[in-house]
C-alpha positions as CSV (number, residue, x, y, z in Angstrom):
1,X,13.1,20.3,-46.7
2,X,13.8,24.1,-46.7
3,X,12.2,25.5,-43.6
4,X,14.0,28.9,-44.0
5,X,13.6,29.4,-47.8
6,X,12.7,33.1,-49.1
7,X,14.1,34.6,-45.4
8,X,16.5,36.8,-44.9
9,X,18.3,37.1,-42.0
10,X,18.5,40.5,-40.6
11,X,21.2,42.1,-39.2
12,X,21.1,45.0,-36.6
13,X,22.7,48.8,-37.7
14,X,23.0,52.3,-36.4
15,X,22.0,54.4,-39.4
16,X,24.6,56.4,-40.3
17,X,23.1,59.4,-40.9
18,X,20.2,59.7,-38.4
19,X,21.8,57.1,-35.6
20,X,18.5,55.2,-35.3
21,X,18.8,51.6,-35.1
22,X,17.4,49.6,-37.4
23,X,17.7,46.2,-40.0
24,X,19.1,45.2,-42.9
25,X,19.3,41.6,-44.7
26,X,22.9,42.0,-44.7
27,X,26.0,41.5,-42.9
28,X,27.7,45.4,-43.3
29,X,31.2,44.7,-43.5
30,X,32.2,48.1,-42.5
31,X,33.6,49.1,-45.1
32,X,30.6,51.7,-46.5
33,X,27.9,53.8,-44.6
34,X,24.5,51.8,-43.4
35,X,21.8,53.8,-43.3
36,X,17.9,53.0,-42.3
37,X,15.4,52.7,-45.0
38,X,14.4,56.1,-44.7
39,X,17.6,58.0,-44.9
40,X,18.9,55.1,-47.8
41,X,15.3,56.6,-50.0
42,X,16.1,60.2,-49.6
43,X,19.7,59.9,-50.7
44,X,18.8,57.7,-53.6
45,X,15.9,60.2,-55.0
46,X,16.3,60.5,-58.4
47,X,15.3,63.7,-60.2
């Protein structure tokens, strides 16, 4: 029996362009900028 199936688990990041903590379901491996949903949707607007 699954008791976790279908749930992420979240992982705790400063955004990278606002510096407001948030979550993402993935490990950053440091490599790239995080950023918090907001700040990830308004650089990936497309026009």
């Amino acid at each position: 029996m699954r008791d976790n199936y279908g749930e992420k688990e979240m992982h705790k990041i400063t955004c990278a362009e606002c510096g407001q903590e948030s979550e993402v379901p993935f490990k950053p491996d440091g490599s790239r900028p995080v950023y918090c949903r907001e700040c990830y949707s308004k650089k990936n607007k497309r026009y």
